[in-house]
N, C-alpha and C positions, 0 to 999 in steps of 0.2 A: 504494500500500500504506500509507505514511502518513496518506491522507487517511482508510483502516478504521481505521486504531489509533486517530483519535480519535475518530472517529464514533460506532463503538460502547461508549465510555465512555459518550458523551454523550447515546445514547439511554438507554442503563440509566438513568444519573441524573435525566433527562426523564420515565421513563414510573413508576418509583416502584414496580418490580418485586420480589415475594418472592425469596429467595435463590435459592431452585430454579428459579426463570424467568430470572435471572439465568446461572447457571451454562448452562441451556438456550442462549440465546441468544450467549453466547459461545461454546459448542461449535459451536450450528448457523452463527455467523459464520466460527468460524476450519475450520469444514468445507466451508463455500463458498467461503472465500478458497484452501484447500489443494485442491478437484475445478475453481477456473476457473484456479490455476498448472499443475496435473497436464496440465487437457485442452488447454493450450496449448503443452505442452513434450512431450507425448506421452509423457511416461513415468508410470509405473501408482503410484500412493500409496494405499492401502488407509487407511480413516478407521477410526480406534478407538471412533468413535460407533454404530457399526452397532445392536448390540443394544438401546441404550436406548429404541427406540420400541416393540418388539415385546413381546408378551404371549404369560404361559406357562399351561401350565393347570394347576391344582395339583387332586390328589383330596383331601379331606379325609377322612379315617378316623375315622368320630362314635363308633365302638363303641371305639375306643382312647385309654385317657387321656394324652393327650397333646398337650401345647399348641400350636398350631400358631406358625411364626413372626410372621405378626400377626394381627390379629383382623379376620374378612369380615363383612361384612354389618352389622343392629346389632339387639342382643336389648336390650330394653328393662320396664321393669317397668309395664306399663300403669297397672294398678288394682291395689287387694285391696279382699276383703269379706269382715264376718264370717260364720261359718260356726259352727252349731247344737254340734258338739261343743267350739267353740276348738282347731281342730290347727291345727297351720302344714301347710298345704297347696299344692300348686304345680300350675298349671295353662297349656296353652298357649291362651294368648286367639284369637291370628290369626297365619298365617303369610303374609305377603307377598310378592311378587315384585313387582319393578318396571317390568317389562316381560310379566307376565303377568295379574297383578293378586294375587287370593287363591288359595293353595295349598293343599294335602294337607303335611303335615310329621313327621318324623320326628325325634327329640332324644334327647341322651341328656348326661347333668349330672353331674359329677363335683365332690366336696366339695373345699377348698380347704384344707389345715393350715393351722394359723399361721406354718408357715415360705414358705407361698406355695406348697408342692407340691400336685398334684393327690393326691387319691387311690385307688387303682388297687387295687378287689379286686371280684369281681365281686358280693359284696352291698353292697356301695355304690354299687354303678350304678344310677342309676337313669333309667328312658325313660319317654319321654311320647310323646305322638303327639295331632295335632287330634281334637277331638268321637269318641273313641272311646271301648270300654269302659276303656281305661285313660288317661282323659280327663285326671285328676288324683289325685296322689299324696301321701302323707303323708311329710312327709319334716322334719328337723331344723331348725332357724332357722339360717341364717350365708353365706357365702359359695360359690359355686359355679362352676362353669366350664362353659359350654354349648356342646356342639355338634351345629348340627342343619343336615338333609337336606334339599330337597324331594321329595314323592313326587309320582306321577302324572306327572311333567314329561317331557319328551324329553332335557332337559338338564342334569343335576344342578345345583345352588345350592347355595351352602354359607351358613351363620353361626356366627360361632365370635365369644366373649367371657367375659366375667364379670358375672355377676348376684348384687343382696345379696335373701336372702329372711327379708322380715319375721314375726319369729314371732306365732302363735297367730291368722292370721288366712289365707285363702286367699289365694295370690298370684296374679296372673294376668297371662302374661309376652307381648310381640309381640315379634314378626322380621320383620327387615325382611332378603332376601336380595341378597348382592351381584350 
């Protein structure tokens, strides 16, 4: 047992690991070290590590302003161009998957106060959706909070962030889904 307590200093300081690889590997050491004392004295020690590897599935609710706790996927602001009357205009360029390729998408953007809230009425909502009749929309210059769907899919995707929209020219925004 003395020979793990120093071993596993020594690999951490050896391999030049992020914190959370760190913590990692000291949990998975001293859970190996507490299932090969258990399975030898036969009596039952339950590890408090259990849940960390598994994954939960979260729905995300695009039609509700509401920030989710962190941000999936990554919206990002491709291009803009100008555009004949100068609106600030907002449009979805490409909706990706990455294990699917190109999607069908669904979004919906809610304005951001100056205090950091969303906000929440429904003519302020505003949705978009790929190459449809409601392709692109006219909408304010400033800060926004996106979140969008994929459609067509078997499996829903989600993307949720913040995006800044430059005024008086068309924006044209990619996703990239988690």
């Amino acid at each position: 047992m003395n020979k793990l307590a120093l071993l596993v200093p020594a690999l951490i300081v050896l391999s030049g690991c992020k914190s959370n690889d760190i913590t990692r590997a000291v949990k998975d050491g001293i859970n190996g070290a507490v299932n090969s004392v258990s399975s030898s004295s036969n009596q039952s020690i339950n590890s408090s590590n259990q849940s960390a590897y598994t994954t939960t599935q979260t729905k995300v609710l695009a039609y509700k302003a509401t920030k989710e706790a962190r941000d999936y996927g990554q919206i990002t602001l491709a291009s803009t161009a100008e555009n004949p009357k100068k609106q600030t205009r907002v449009a979805i360029n490409k909706c990706l998957h990455p294990r699917v390729g190109e999607v069908k998408c669904k979004a919906y953007m809610y304005e951001i106060s100056p205090q950091g809230w969303l906000i929440d009425a429904q003519s302020n909502r505003i949705w978009l959706e790929t190459r449809t009749t409601h392709y692109d929309k006219v909408v304010p210059s400033g800060s926004y909070y996106m979140k969008v769907r994929t459609e067509g899919v078997a499996k829903e995707s989600y993307a949720t962030g913040d995006i800044n929209i430059i005024p008086f020219v068309t924006n044209y925004v990619d996703i990239t889904f988690e």
